[in-house]
N, CA, C and O atoms as CSV, one atom per row, in Angstrom:
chain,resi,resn,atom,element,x,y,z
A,1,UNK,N,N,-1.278,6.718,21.220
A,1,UNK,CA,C,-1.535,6.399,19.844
A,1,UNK,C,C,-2.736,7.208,19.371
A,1,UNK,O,O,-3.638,7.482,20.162
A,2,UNK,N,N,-2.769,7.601,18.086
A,2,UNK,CA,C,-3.745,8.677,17.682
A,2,UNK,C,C,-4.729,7.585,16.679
A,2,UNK,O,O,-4.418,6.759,15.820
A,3,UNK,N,N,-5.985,8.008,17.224
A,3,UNK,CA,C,-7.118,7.470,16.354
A,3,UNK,C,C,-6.904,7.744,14.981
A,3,UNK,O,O,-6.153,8.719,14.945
A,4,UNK,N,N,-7.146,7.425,13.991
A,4,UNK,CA,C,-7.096,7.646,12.299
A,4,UNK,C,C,-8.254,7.120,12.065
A,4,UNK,O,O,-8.821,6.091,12.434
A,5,UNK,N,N,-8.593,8.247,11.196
A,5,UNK,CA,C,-10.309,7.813,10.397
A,5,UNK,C,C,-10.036,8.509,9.147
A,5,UNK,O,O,-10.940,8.656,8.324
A,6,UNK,N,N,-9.011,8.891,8.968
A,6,UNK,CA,C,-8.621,8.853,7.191
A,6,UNK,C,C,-7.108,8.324,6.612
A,6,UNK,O,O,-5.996,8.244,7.136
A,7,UNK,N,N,-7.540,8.067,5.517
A,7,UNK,CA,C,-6.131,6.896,4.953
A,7,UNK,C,C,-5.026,8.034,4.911
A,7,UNK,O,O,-5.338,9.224,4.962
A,8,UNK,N,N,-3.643,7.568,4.809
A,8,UNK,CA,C,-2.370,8.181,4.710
A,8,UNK,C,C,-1.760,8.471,3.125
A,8,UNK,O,O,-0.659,8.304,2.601
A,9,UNK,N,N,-3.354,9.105,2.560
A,9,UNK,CA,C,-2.826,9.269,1.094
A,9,UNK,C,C,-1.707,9.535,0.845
A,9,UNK,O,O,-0.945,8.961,0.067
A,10,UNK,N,N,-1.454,10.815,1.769
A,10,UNK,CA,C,-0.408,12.080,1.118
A,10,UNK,C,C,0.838,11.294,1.502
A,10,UNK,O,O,1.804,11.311,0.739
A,11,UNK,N,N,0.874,10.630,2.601
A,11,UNK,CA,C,2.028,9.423,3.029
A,11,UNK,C,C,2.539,8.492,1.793
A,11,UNK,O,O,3.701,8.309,1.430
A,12,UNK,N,N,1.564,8.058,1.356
A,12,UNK,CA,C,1.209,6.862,0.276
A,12,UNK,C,C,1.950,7.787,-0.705
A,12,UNK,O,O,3.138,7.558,-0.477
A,13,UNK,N,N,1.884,8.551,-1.507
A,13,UNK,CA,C,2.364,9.348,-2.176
A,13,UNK,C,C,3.318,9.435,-2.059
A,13,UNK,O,O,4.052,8.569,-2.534
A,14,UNK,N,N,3.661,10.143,-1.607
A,14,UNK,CA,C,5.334,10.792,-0.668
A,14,UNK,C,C,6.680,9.129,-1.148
A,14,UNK,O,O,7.733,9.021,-1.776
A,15,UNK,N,N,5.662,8.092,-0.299
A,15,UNK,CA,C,7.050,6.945,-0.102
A,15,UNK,C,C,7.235,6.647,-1.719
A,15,UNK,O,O,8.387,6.453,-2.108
A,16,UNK,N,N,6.114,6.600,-2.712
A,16,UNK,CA,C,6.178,5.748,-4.077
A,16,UNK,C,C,6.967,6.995,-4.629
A,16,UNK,O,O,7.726,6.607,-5.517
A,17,UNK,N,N,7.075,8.530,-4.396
A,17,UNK,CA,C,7.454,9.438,-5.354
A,17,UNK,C,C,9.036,9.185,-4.651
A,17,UNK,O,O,10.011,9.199,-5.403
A,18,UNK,N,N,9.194,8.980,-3.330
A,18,UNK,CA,C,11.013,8.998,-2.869
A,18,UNK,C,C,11.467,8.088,-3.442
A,18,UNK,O,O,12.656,8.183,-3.749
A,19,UNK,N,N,10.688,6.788,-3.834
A,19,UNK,CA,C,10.978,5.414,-4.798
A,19,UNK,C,C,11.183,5.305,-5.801
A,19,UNK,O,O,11.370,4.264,-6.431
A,20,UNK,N,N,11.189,6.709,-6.264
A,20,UNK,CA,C,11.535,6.870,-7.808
A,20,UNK,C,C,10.378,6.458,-8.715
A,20,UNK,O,O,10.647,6.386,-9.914
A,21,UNK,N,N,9.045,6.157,-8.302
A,21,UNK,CA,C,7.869,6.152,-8.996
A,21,UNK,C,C,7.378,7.156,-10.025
A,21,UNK,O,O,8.044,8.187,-9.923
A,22,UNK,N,N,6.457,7.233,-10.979
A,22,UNK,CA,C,5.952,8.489,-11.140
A,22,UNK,C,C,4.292,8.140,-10.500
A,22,UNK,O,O,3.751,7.037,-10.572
A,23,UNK,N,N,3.694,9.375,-9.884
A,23,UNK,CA,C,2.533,8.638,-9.153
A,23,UNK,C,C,1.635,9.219,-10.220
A,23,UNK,O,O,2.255,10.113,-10.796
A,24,UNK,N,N,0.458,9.070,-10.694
A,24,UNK,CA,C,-1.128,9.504,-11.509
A,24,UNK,C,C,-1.777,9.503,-10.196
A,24,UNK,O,O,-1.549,8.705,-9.287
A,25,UNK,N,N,-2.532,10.388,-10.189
A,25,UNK,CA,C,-4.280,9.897,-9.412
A,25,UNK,C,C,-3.928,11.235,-7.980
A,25,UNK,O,O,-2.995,11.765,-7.376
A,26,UNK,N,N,-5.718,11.217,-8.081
A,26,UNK,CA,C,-5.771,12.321,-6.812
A,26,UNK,C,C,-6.523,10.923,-5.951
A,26,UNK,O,O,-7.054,9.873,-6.314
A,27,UNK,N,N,-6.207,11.628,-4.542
A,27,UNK,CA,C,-7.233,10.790,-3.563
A,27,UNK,C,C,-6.705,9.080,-3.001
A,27,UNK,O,O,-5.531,8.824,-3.270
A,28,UNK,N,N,-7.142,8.469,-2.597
A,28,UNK,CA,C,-6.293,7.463,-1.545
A,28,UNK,C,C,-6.333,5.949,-2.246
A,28,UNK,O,O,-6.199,4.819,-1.777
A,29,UNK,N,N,-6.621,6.544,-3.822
A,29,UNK,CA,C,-5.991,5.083,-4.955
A,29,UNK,C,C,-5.883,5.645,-5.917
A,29,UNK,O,O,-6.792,6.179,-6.553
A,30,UNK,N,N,-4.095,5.592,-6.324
A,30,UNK,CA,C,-3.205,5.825,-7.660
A,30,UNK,C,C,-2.994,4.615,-7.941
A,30,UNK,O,O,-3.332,3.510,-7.518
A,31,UNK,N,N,-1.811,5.427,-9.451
A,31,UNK,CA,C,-1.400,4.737,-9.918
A,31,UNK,C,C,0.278,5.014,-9.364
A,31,UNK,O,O,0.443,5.947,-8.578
A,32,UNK,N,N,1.253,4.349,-9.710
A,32,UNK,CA,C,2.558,4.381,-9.723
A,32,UNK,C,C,3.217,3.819,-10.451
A,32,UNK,O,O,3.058,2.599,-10.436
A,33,UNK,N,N,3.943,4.209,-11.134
A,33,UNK,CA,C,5.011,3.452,-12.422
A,33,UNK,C,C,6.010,3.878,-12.009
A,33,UNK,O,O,6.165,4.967,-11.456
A,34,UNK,N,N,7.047,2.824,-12.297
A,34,UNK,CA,C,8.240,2.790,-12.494
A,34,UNK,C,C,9.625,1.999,-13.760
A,34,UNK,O,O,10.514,1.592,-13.012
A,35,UNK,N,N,9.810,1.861,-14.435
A,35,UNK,CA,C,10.394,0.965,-15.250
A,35,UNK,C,C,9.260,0.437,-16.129
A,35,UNK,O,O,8.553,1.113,-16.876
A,36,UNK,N,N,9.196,-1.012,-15.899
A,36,UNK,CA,C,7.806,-1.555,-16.710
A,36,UNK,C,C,7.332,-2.137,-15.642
A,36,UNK,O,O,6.834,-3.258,-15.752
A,37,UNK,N,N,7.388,-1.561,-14.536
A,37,UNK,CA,C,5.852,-2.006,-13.203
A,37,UNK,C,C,5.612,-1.049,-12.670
A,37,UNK,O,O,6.295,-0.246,-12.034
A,38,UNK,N,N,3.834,-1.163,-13.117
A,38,UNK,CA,C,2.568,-0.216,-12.369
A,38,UNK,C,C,2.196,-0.865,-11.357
A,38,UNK,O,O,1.886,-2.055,-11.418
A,39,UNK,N,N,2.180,-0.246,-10.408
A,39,UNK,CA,C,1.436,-0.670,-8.958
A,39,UNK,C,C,0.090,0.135,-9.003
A,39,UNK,O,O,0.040,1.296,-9.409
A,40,UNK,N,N,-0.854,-0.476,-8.613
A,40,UNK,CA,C,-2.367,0.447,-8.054
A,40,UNK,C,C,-1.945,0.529,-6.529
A,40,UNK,O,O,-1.499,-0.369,-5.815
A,41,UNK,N,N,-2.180,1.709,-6.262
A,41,UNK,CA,C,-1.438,2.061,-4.565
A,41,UNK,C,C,-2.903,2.410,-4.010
A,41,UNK,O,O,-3.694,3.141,-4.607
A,42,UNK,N,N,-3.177,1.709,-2.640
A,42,UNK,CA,C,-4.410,2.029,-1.973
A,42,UNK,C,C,-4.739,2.251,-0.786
A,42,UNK,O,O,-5.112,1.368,-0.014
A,43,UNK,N,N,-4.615,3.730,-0.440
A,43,UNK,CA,C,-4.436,4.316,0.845
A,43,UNK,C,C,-5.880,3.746,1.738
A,43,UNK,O,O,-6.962,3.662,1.158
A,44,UNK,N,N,-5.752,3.457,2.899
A,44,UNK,CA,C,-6.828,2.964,3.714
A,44,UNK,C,C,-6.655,3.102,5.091
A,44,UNK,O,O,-5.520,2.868,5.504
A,45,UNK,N,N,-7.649,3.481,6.036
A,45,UNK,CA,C,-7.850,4.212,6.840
A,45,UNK,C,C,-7.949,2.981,7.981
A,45,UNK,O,O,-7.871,3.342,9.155
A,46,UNK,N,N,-8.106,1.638,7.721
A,46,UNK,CA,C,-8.215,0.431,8.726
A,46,UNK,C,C,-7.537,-0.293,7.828
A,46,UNK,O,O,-6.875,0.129,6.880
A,47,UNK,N,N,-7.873,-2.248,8.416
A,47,UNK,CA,C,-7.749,-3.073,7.931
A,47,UNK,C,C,-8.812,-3.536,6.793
A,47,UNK,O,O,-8.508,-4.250,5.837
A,48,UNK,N,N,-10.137,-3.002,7.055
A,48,UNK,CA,C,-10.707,-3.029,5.723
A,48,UNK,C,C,-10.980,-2.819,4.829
A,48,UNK,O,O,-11.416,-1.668,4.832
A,49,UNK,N,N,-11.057,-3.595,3.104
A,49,UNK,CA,C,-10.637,-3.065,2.165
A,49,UNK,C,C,-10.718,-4.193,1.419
A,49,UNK,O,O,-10.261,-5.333,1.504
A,50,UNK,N,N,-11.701,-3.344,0.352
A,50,UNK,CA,C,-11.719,-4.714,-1.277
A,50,UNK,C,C,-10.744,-4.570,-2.111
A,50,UNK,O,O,-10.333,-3.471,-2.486
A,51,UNK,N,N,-10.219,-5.840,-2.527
A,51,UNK,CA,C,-9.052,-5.153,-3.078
A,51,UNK,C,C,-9.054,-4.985,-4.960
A,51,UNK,O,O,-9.639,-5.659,-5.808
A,52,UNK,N,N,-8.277,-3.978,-5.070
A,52,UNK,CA,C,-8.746,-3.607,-6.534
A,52,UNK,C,C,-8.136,-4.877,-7.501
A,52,UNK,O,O,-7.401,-5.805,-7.165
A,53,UNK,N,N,-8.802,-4.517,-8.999
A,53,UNK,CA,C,-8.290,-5.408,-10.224
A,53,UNK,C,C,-7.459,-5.050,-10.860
A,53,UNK,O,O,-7.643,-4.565,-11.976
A,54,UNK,N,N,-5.727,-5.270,-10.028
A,54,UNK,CA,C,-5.125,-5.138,-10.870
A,54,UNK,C,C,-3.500,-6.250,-10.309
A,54,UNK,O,O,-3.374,-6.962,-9.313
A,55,UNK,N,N,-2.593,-5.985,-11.344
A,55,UNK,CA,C,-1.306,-7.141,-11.389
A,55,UNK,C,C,-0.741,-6.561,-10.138
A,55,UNK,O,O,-0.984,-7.269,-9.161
A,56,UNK,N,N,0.027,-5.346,-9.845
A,56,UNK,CA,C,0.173,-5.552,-8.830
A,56,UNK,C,C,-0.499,-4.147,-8.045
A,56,UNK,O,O,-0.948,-3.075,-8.451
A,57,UNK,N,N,-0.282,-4.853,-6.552
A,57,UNK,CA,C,-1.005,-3.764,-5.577
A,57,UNK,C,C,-0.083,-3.359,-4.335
A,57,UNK,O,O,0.927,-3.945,-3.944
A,58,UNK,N,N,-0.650,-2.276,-3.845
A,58,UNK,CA,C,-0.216,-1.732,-2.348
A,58,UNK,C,C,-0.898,-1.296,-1.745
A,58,UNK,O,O,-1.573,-0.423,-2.291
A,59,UNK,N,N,-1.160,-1.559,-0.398
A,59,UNK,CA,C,-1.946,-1.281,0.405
A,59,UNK,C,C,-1.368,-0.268,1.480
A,59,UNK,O,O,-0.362,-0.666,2.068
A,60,UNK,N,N,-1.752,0.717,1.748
A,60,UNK,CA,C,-0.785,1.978,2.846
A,60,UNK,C,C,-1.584,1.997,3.357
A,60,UNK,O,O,-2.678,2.138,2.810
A,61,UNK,N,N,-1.407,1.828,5.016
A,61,UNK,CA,C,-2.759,1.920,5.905
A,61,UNK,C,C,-1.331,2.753,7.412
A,61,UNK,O,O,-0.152,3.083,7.293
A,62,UNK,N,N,-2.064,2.770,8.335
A,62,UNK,CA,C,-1.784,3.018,9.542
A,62,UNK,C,C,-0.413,2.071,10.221
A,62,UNK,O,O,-0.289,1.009,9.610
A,63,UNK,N,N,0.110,2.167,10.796
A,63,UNK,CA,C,1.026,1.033,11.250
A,63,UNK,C,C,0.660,-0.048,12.549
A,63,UNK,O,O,1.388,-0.909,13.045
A,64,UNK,N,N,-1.127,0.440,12.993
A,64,UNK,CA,C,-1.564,-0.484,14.012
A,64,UNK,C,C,-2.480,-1.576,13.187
A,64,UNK,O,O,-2.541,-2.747,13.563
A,65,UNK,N,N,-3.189,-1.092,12.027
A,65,UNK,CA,C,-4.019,-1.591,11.226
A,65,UNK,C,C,-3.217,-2.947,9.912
A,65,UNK,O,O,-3.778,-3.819,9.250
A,66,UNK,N,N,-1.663,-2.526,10.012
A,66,UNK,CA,C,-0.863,-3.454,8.812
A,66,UNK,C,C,-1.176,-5.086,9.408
A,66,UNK,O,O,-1.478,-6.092,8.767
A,67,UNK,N,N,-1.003,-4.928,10.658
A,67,UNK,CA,C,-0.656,-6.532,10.610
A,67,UNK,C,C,-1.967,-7.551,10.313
A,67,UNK,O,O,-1.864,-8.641,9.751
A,68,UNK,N,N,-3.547,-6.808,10.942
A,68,UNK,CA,C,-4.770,-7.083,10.158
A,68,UNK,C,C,-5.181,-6.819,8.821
A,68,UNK,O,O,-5.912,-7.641,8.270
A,69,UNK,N,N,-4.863,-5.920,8.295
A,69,UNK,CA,C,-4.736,-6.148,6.963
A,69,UNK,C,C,-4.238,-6.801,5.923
A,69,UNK,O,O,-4.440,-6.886,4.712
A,70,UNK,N,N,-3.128,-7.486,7.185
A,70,UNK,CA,C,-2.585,-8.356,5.982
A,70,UNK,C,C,-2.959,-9.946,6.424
A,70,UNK,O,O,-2.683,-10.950,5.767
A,71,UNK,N,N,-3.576,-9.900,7.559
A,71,UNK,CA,C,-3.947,-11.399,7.818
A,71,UNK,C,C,-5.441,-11.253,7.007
A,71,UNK,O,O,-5.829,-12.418,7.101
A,72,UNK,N,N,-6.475,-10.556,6.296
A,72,UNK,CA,C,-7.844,-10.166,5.712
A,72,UNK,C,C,-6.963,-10.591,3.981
A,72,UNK,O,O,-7.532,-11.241,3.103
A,73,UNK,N,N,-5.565,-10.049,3.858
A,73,UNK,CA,C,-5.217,-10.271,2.675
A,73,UNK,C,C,-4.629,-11.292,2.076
A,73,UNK,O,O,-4.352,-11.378,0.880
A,74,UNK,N,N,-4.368,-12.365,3.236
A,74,UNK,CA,C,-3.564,-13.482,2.834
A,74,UNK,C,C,-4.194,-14.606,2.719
A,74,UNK,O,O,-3.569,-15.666,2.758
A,75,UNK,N,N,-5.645,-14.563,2.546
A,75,UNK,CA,C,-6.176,-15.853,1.932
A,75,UNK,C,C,-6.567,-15.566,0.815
A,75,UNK,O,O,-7.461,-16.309,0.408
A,76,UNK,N,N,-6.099,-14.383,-0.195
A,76,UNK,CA,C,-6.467,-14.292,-1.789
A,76,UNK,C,C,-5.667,-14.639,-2.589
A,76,UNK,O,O,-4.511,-14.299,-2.338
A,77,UNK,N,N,-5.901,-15.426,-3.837
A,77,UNK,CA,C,-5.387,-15.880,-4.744
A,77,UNK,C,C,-4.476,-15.548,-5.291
A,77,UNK,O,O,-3.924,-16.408,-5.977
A,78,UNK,N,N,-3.857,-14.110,-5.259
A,78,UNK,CA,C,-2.961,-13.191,-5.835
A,78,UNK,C,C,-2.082,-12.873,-4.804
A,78,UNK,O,O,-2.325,-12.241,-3.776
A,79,UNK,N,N,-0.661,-13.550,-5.311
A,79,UNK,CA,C,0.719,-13.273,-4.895
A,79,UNK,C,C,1.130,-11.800,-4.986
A,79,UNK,O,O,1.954,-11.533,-4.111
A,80,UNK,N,N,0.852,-10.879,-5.678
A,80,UNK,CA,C,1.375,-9.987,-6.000
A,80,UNK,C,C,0.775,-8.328,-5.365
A,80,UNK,O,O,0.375,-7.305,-5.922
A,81,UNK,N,N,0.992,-8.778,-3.821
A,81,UNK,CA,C,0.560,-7.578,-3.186
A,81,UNK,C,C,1.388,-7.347,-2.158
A,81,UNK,O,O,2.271,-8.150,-1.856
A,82,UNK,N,N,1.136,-5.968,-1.373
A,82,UNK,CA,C,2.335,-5.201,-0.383
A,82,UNK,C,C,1.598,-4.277,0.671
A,82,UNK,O,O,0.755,-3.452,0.320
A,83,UNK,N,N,1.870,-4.418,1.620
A,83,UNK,CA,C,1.241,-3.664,2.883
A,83,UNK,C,C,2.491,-2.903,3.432
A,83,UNK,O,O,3.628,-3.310,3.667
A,84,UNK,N,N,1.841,-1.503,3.578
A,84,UNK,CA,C,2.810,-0.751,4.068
A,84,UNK,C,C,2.125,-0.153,5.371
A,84,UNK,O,O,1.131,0.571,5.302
A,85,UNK,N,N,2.840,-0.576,6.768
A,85,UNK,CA,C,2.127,0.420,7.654
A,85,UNK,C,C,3.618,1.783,8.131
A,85,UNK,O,O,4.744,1.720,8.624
A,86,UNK,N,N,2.666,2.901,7.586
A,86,UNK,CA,C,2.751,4.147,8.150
A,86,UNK,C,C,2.510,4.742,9.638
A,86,UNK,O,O,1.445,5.093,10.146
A,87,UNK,N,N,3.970,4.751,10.250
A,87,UNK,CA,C,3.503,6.102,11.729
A,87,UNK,C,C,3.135,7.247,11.463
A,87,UNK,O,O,3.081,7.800,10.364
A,88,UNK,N,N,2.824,7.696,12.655
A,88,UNK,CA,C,2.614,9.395,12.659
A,88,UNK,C,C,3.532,10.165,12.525
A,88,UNK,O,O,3.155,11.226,12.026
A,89,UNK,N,N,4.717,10.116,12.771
A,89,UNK,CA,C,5.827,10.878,12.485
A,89,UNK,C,C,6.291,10.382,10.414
A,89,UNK,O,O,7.360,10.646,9.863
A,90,UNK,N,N,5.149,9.700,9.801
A,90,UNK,CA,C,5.621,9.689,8.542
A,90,UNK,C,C,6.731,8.522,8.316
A,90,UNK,O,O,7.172,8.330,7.183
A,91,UNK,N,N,7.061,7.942,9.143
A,91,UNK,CA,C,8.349,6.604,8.764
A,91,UNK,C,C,7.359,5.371,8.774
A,91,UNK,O,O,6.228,5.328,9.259
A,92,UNK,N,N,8.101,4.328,8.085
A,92,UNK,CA,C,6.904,3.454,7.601
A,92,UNK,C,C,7.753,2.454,7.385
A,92,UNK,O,O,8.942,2.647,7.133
A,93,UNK,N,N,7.040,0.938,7.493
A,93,UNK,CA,C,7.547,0.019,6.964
A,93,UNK,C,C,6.751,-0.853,6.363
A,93,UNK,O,O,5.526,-0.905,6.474
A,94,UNK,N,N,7.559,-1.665,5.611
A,94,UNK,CA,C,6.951,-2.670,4.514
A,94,UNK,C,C,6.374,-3.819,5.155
A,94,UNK,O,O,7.421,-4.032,5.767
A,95,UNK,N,N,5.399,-5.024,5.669
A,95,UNK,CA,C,4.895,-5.754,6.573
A,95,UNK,C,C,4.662,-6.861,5.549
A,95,UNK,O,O,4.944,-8.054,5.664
A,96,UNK,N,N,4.106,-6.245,4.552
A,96,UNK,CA,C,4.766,-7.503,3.491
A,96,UNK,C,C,4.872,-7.179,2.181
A,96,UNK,O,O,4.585,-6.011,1.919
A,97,UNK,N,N,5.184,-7.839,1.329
A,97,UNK,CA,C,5.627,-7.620,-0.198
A,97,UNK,C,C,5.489,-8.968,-0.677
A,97,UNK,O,O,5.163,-9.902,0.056
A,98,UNK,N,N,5.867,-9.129,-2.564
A,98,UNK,CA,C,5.577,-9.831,-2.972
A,98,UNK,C,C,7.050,-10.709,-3.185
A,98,UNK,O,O,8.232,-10.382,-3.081
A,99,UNK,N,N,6.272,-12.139,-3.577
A,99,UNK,CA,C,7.635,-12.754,-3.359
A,99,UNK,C,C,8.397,-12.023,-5.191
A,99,UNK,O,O,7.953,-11.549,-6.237
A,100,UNK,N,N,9.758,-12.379,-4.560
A,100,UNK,CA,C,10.908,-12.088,-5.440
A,100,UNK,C,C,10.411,-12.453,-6.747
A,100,UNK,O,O,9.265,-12.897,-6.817
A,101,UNK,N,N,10.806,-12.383,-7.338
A,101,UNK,CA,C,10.550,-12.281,-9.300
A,101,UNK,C,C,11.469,-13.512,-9.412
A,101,UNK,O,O,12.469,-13.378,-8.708
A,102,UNK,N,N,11.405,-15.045,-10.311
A,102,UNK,CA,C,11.444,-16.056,-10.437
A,102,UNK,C,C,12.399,-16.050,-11.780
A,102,UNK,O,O,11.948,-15.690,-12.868
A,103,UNK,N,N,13.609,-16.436,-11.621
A,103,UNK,CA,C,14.389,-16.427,-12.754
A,103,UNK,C,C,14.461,-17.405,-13.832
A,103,UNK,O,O,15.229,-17.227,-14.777
């Protein structure tokens, strides 16, 4: 397993633009739109991390660092966030997301 001491911007990028996003922003926190939802996307290099002010979020970190990041993220008030851990070969999965949209 390879040490990481910088976030998986260009990763972070890459998955929201194959998603049919449009991404804004240089550096390891954009924006991403799609339809009528903006995500603030926030590339991070561990599990630690303040999280920004906005409706919804994503967090892209490492794929050893997701499952602490998301136990640091699950005692905040806001439903409306997503952890993505990224491998080194670039494949990635979702570790969590927000619940479903309420009809």
């Amino acid at each position: 397993m390879v040490a990481h001491t910088t976030p998986p911007a260009a990763d972070a990028k890459t998955i929201f633009t194959d998603l049919g996003y449009d991404v804004v922003g240089d550096g390891p926190e954009f924006r991403a739109t799609r339809d009528w939802k903006e995500v603030t996307v926030r590339a991070v290099a561990d599990d630690a991390t303040d999280a920004p002010d906005a409706d919804l979020q994503c967090y892209v970190t490492w794929s050893e660092h997701a499952p602490a990041l998301q136990r640091r993220l699950d005692g905040r008030d806001c439903d409306e966030w997503a952890v993505i851990g990224v491998d080194d070969d670039g494949g990635y999965e979702v570790t969590r997301a927000p619940p479903a949209e309420r009809a």
